[in-house]
C-alpha positions, -999 to +999 in steps of 0.1 A: -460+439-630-473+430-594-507+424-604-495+397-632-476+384-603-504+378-581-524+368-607-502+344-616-509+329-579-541+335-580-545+315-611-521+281-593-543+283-563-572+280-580-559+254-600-561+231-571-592+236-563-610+200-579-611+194-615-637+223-621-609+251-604-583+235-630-606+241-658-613+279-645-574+281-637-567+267-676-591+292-691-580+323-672-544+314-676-555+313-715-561+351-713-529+360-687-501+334-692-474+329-664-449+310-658-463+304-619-495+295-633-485+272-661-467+255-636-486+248-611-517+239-638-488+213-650-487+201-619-518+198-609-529+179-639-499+149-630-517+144-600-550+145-610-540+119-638-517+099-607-547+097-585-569+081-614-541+057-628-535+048-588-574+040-583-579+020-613-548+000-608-557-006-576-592-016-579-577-047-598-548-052-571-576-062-542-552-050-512-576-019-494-544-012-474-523-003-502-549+016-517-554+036-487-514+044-480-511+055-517-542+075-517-532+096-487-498+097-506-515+119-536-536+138-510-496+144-495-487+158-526-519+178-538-514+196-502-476+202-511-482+213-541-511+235-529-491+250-503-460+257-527-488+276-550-501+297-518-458+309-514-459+314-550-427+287-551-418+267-587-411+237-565-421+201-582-436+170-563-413+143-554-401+120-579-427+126-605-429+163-608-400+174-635-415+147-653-450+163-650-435+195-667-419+173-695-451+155-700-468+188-706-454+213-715-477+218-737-493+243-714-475+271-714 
């Protein structure tokens, strides 16, 4: 039962490790589901997708000092996140991160 456990963390650290470390994190959580692991891939996937939708809307916005403050604001919550992973803790981003498991829970 430990080594699922670690597993398991193994699995949500690596899942923030660039978009290549959630594709490895997806496919080996594919062979040994958790619930720590499905989470944090959940999560992980939000602000991935937050980042993006935040860089293309603000590429039409024109305002670099916006851009910059909610940049570092995903970086802020990719390093809480990644942190909460390391502690093995079930503990969702600010505002957006029940939604995140809502949005998919497809991945389970």
């Amino acid at each position: 039962m430990e080594a699922t456990s670690d597993n398991g963390k193994t699995i949500a650290i690596i899942s923030y490790i660039t978009i290549i470390g959630w594709i490895i994190a997806l496919i080996m959580h594919s062979s040994n589901r958790t619930a720590l692991a499905a989470f944090h891939i959940r999560q992980m996937l939000g602000i991935m997708l937050l980042g993006i939708l935040l860089s293309i809307l603000l590429s039409y916005v024109g305002i670099p000092v916006l851009g910059w403050v909610l940049q570092v604001g995903v970086i802020v919550l990719w390093v809480l996140e990644l942190i909460s992973a390391i502690q093995g803790e079930l503990k969702p981003i600010p505002l957006l991160g029940e939604q995140f498991q809502e949005w998919f829970k497809g991945i389970k």
